[in-house]
C-alpha positions in Angstrom: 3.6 58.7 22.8 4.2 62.1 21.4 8.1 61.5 21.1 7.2 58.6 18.4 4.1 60.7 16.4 7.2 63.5 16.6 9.8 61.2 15.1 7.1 60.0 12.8 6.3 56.6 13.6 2.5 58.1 13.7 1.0 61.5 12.5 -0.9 63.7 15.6 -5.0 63.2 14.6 -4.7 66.7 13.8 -2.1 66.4 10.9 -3.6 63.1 10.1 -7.0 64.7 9.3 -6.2 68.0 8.0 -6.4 66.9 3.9 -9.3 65.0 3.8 -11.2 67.9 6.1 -10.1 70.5 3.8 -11.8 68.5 1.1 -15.3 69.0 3.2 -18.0 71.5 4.1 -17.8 72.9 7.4 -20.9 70.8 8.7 -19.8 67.4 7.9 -16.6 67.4 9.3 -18.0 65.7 12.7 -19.4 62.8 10.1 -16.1 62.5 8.1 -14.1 62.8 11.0 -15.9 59.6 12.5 -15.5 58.0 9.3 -12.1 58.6 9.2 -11.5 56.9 12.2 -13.8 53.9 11.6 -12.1 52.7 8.6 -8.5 53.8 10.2 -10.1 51.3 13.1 -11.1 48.6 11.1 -7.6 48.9 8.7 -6.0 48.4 11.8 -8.0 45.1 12.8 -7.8 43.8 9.3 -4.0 44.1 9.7 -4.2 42.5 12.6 -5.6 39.0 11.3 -3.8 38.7 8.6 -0.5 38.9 10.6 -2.6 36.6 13.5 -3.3 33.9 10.4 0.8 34.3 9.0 1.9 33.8 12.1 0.0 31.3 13.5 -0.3 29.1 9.6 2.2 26.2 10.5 2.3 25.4 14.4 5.1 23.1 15.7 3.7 19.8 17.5 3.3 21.2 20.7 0.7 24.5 18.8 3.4 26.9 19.4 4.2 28.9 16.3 7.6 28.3 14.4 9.9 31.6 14.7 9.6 31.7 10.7 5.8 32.9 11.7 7.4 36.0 13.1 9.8 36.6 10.5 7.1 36.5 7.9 4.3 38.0 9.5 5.5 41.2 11.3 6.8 42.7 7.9 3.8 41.7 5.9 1.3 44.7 6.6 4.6 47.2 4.9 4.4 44.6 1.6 0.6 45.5 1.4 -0.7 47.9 -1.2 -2.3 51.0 0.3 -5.4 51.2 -1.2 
């Protein structure tokens, strides 16, 4: 896992939340921390549905998505806006 975060597929936690704990007081950086990786948590599972719902929008006959699923959902969460 550390040879991807160092090739930068991901960011170590510690990089990750060194901006937006510079922007705090010492004593809530436990709370924001937590926060931080709530909505990083539930990004994550939002991402997931909507890529679950692309894929799985037009099932063949037999309920098996069609491979155009795939080609259209696993790039969609890189078209969405970063808000």
């Amino acid at each position: 896992m550390r040879a991807f975060q160092l090739v930068g597929w991901q960011k170590p936690p510690e990089l990750r939340e060194a901006p937006m704990l510079a922007a705090m007081f010492a004593e809530q950086t436990g709370a924001a921390s937590g926060m931080n990786a709530n909505i990083r948590t539930i990004g994550g599972a939002i991402g997931a549905a909507v890529v679950g719902s692309i894929i799985t929008a037009s099932p063949q006959p037999s309920g098996l998505p069609y491979e155009t699923g795939y080609t259209y959902g696993f790039p969609a969460p890189a078209r969405m806006p970063p808000w």
